[in-house]
C-alpha positions in Angstrom: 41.4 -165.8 122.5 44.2 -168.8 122.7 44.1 -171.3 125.2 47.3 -173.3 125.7 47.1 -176.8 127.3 50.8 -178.6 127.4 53.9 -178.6 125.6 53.7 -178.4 121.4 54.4 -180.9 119.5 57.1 -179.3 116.5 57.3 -180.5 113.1 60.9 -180.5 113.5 62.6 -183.0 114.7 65.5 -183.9 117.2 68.1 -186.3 117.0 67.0 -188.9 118.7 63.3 -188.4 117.6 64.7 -188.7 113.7 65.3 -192.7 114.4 62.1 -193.0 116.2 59.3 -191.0 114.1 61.0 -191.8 110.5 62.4 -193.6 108.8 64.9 -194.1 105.6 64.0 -192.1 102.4 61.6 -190.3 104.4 61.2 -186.4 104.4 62.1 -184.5 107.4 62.4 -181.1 109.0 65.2 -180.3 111.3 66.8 -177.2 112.9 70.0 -175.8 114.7 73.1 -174.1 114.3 75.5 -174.5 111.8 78.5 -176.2 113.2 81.1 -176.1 110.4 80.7 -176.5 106.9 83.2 -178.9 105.0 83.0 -178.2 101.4 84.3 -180.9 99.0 83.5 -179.5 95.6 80.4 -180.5 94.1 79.1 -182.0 97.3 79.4 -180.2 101.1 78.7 -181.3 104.4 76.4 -179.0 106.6 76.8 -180.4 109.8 74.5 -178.8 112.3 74.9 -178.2 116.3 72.0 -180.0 118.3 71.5 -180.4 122.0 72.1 -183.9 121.5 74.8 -183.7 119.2 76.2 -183.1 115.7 73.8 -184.1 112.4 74.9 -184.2 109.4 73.0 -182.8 106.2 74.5 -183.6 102.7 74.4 -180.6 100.2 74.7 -181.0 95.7 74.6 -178.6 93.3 71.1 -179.5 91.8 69.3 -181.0 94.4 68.7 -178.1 96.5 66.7 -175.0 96.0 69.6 -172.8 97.9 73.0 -172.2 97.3 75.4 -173.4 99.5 76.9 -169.4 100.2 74.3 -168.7 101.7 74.9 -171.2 104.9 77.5 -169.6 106.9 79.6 -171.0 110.2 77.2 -169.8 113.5 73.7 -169.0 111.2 70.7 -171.1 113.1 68.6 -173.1 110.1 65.8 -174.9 109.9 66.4 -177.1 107.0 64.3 -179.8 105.1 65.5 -183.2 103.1 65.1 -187.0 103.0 66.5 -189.0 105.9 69.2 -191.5 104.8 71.7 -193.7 106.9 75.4 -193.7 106.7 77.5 -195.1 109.2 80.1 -192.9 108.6 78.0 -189.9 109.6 77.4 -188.9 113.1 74.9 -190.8 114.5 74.4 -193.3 111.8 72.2 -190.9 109.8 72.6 -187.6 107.2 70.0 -185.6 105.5 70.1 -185.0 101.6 69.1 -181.3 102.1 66.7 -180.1 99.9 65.6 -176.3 101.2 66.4 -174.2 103.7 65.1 -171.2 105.9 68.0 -169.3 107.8 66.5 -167.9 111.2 69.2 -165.6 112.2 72.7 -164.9 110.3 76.1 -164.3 112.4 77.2 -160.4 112.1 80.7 -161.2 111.6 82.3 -163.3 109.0 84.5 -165.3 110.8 83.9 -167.2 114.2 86.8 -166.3 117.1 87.7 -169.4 117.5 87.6 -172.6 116.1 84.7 -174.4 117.5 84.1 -177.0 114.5 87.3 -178.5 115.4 87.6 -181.7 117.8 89.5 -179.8 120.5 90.0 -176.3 120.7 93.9 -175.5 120.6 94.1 -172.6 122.2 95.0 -170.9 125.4 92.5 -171.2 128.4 92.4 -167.4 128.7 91.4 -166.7 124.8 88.8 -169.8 126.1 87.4 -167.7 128.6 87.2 -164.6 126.9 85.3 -165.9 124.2 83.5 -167.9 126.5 80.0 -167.9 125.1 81.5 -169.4 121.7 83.8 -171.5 123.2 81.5 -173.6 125.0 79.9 -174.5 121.5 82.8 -177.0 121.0 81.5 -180.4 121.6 84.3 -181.4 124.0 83.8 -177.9 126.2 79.8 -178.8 126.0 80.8 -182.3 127.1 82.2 -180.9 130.6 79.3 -178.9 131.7 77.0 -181.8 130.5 78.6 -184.0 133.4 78.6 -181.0 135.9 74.8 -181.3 135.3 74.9 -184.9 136.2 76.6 -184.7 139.4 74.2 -182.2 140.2 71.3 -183.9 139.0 72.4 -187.5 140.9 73.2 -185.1 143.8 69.2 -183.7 144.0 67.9 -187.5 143.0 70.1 -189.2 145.6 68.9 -186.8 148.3 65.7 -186.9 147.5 65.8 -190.5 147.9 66.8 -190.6 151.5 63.9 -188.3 152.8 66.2 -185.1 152.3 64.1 -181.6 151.4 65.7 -178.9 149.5 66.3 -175.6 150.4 67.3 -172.1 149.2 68.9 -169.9 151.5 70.0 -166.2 151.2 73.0 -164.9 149.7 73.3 -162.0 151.4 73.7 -161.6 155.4 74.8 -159.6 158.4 77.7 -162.1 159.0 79.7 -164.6 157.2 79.4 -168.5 158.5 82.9 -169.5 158.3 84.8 -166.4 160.2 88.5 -164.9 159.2 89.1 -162.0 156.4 87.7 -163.8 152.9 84.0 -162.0 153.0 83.4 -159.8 150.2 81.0 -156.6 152.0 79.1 -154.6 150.4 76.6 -151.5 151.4 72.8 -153.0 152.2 71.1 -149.8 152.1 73.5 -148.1 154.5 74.4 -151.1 156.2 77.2 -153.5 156.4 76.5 -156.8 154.7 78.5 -159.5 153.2 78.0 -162.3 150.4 77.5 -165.8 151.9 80.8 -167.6 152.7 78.9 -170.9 152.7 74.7 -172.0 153.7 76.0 -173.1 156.7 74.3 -171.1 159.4 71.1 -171.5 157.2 70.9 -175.3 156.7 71.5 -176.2 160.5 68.8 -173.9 161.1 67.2 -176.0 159.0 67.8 -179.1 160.6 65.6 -178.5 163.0 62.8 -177.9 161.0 63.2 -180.9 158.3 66.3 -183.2 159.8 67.7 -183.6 156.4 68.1 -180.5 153.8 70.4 -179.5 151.1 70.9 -177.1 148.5 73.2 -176.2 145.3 73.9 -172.6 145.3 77.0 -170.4 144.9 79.1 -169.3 147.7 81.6 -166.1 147.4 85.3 -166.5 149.4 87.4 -163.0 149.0 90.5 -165.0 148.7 93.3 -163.3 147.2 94.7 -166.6 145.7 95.5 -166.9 142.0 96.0 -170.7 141.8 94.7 -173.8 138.9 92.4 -174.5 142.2 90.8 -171.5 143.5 87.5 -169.7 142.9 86.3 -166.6 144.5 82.5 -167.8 143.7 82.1 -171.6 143.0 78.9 -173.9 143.1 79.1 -175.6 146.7 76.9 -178.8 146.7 75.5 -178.7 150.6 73.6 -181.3 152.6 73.2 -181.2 156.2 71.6 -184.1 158.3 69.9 -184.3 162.0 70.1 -187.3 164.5 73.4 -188.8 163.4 75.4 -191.4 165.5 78.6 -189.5 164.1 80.4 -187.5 161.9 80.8 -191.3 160.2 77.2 -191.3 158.9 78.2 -187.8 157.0 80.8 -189.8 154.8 78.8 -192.8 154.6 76.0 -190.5 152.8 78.5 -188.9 150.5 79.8 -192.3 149.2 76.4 -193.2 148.9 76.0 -189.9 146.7 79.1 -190.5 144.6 77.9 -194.0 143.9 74.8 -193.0 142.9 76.6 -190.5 140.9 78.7 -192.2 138.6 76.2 -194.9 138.0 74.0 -192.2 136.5 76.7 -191.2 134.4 77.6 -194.1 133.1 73.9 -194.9 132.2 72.6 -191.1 130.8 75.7 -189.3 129.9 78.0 -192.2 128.0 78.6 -189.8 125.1 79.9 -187.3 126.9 81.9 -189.6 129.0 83.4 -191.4 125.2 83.7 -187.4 124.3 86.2 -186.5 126.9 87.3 -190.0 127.2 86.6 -190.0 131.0 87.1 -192.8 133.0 84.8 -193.1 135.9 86.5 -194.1 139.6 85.7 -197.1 141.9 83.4 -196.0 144.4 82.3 -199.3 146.2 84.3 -198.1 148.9 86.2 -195.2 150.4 88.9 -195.6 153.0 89.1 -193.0 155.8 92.3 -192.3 157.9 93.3 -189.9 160.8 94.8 -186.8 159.5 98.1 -187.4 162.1 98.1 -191.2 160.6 98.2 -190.1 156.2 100.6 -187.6 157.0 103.1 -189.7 158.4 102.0 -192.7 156.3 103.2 -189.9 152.9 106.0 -188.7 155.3 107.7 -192.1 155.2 106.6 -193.4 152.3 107.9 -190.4 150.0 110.0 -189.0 152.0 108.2 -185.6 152.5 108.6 -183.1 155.1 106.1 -181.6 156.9 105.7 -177.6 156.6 102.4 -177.5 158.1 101.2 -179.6 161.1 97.5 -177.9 161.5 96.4 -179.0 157.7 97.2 -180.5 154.1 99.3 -178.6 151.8 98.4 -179.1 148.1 101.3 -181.6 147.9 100.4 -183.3 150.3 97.2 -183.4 149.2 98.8 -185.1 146.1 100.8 -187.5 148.0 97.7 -188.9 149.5 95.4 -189.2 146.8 99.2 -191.1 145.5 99.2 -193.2 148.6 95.2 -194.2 148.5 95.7 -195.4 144.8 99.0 -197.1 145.7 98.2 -198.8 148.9 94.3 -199.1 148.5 92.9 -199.1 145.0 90.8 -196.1 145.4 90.8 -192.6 144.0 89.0 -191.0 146.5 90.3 -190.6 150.9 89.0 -189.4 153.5 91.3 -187.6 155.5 89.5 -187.7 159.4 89.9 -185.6 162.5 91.1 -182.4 161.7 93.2 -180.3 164.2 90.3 -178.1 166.1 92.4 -174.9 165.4 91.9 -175.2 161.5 88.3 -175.9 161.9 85.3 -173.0 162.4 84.0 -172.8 166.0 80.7 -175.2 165.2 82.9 -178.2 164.7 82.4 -181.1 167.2 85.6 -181.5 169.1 86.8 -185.4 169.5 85.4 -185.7 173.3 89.0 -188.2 173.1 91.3 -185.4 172.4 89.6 -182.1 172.3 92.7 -180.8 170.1 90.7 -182.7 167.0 87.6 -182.3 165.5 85.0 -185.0 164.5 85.6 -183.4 160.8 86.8 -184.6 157.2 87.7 -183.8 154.2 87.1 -185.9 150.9 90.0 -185.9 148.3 89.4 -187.1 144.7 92.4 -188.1 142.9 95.3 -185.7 145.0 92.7 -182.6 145.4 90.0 -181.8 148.2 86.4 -181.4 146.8 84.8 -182.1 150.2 84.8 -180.6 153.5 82.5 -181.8 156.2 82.0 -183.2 160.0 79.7 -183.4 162.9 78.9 -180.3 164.4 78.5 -178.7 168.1 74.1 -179.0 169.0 74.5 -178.0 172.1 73.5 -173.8 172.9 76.2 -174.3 175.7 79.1 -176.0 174.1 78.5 -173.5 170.9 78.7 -170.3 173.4 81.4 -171.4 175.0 83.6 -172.5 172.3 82.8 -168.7 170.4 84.3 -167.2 173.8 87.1 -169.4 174.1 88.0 -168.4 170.7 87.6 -164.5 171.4 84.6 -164.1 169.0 81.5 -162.1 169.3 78.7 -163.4 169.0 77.1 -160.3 167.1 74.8 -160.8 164.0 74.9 -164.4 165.0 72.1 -164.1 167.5 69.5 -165.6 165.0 71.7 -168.7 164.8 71.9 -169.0 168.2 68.7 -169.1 169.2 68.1 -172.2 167.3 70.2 -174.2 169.4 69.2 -172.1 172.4 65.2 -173.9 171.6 66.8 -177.9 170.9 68.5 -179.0 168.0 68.9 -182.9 167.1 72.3 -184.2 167.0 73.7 -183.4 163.4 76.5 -182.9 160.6 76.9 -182.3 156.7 79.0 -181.2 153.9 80.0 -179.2 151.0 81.5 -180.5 148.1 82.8 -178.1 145.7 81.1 -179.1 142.4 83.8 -177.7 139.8 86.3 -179.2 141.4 85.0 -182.6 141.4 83.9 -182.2 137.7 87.8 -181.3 137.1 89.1 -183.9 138.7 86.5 -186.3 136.8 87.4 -184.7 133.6 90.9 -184.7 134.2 91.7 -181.0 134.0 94.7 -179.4 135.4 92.6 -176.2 136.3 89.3 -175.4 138.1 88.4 -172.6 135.3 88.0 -175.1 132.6 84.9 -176.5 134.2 83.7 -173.5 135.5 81.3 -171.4 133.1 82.0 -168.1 133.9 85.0 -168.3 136.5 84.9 -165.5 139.0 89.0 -165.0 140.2 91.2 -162.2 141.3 91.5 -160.9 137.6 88.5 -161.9 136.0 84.5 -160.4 136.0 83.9 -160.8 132.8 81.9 -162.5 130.8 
């Protein structure tokens, strides 16, 4: 019988371990997946695919017991040779490779696309069909690496201020958000629908730990086919009990992308140089009145307003224009939405009832957050559901929580591969999502 009692400690060794446990001229064992192969005549470069990045391993005729045909483009090695520095090799270091073992061969000959390459010149759509190879380019890596920083400072920053993380269903009797974007589906012979948003779920919440938040998908049957639509994205959510207004929502979330990018900058620097990413400013945020930006962009560029009820996407551009232009910052928040274009748990302005105590966060011309103080009051909440002609049917649950005392309270959702493509600098939402889910696509 085995007992097992921790983590093992492997004879090979990772990048970053290679400058720590050995040194120069000494023999080491390494492993991972063969990158691309540069051969040069009598002498090749192996360069092999790590989680922390590319090593290179030095191959001659003569000094290895293998020859180099049998290394192919995809195979995953374990490989053995004596450490040697060269700063013209990734990293500083190479390895003279001496032997080989290949754990598992590629079954075709030829990779789909060209992943050794510095950037992958191809069309987003062969991207995405190939996706599982295509994410073995460094520079496609690079994205997701960041997506798991922002989500990684989101958890640490919330932990920080006393919040407590959740995980609520996916599946319910109702969506949170209201109108015709709910994908249904049969629940054992009754209607259900994939969550719109936690919503209903973290308020509950609220009343049980004051602050929560979770990072989970959320599923919008939107029939859009745009560079900035999902119909299932990662929603970053916090919600957050005994406010003094919807103002201590943004003030958290600056807090948050502060937190954010100075963990970028510190852990994730080579993915940052990768994708040449610069981070924003984030010591401050401005916020402005959603009547005021629009006619501060109306004047200012000379655009006319379609829509007086919300932001069009140019709009949306104009402002993130006007906040670089006028206040140094790449990121706005755009205050006091009109009540009409808000769901029915919104706080109404108690100074003009025909706005809500809501916002939305835009990074660079694009919204990534929506948020706001919302309704605690069991009476307020009933009677703004009637005033609005709704039923309150399969919402009873949520009810009752207010019906028993909830604290004042408010929260957000930022729309995580949104933000990574506005940090990245991407023109569409698919090229940081993994495996985008839109009106044409289900697979892979």
């Amino acid at each position: 019988m085995d007992y097992f009692t921790g983590v093992r400690q492997k004879e090979t060794l990772e990048i970053s371990e290679l400058s720590k446990r050995a040194k120069p001229g000494q023999r080491v064992k390494v492993n991972g997946a063969v990158h691309a192969i540069r051969d040069m005549g009598t002498v090749a470069f192996v360069i092999l695919r790590k989680r922390e990045g590319l090593l290179q391993g030095v191959f001659e005729e003569g000094a290895a017991d293998f020859e180099l045909k049998d290394i192919r483009e995809g195979a995953a090695v374990e490989l053995e040779g004596i450490l040697e520095e060269n700063e013209k090799a990734p990293g500083g270091i190479e390895i003279r490779m001496e032997s080989i073992r290949i754990l598992s061969r590629p079954a075709d000959d030829r990779m789909p696309l060209a992943i050794g390459k510095w950037k992958l010149n191809t069309s987003l759509e062969a991207k995405l069909t190939y996706r599982s190879v295509a994410l073995r380019n460094l520079r496609e890596r690079a994205k997701f690496r960041i997506q798991e920083g922002l989500v990684r400072s989101f958890r640490d920053f919330l932990y920080g201020q006393g919040f407590t993380e959740i995980h609520t269903p996916k599946i319910g009797a109702k969506g949170a958000e209201g109108g015709a974007n709910i994908f249904k589906l049969d629940y054992f012979h009754r209607p259900a629908v994939l969550a719109q948003s936690p919503q209903f779920y973290k308020q509950m919440m609220v009343g049980v730990f004051d602050r929560v938040f979770e990072t989970a998908p959320v599923f919008r049957a939107e029939k859009h086919n745009t560079k900035r639509h999902l119909n299932e994205y990662t929603s970053l959510d916090f919600e957050m009990g005994f406010i003094d207004g919807f103002e201590d929502i943004m003030a958290m979330e600056t807090g948050y992308l502060k937190y954010a990018m100075e963990m970028l900058g510190k852990f994730y620097d080579k993915e940052l140089g990768l994708l040449n990413i610069s981070l924003p400013e984030v010591s401050r945020i401005p916020a402005v009145k959603f009547c005021e930006i629009k006619e501060k962009v109306s004047e200012k560029y000379g655009h006319q307003m379609r829509n007086p009820f919300d932001l069009e996407p140019e709009e949306e551009v104009l402002i993130g224009r006007y906040a670089k232009e006028e206040w140094g910052s790449d990121f706005v928040f755009v205050t006091h939405y009109p009540s009409k274009k808000r769901p029915f748990y919104a706080m109404d302005d108690p100074e003009d009832s025909r706005f809500t105590l809501s916002f939305d966060l835009l990074f660079r011309g694009m919204e990534v957050t929506t948020g706001g103080q919302r309704i605690h009051d069991y009476g307020m909440l009933t009677e703004k559901l009637a005033a609005r002609g709704m039923s309150e049917e399969g919402m009873e649950d949520y009810l009752d929580t207010f019906k028993y005392g909830m604290p004042p309270h408010g929260g957000l959702g930022i729309g995580l591969e949104r933000l990574t493509m506005r940090l990245a600098g991407e023109d569409n939402v698919r090229e940081t999502t993994l495996f985008p889910r839109d009106l044409s696509r289900l697979a892979p």
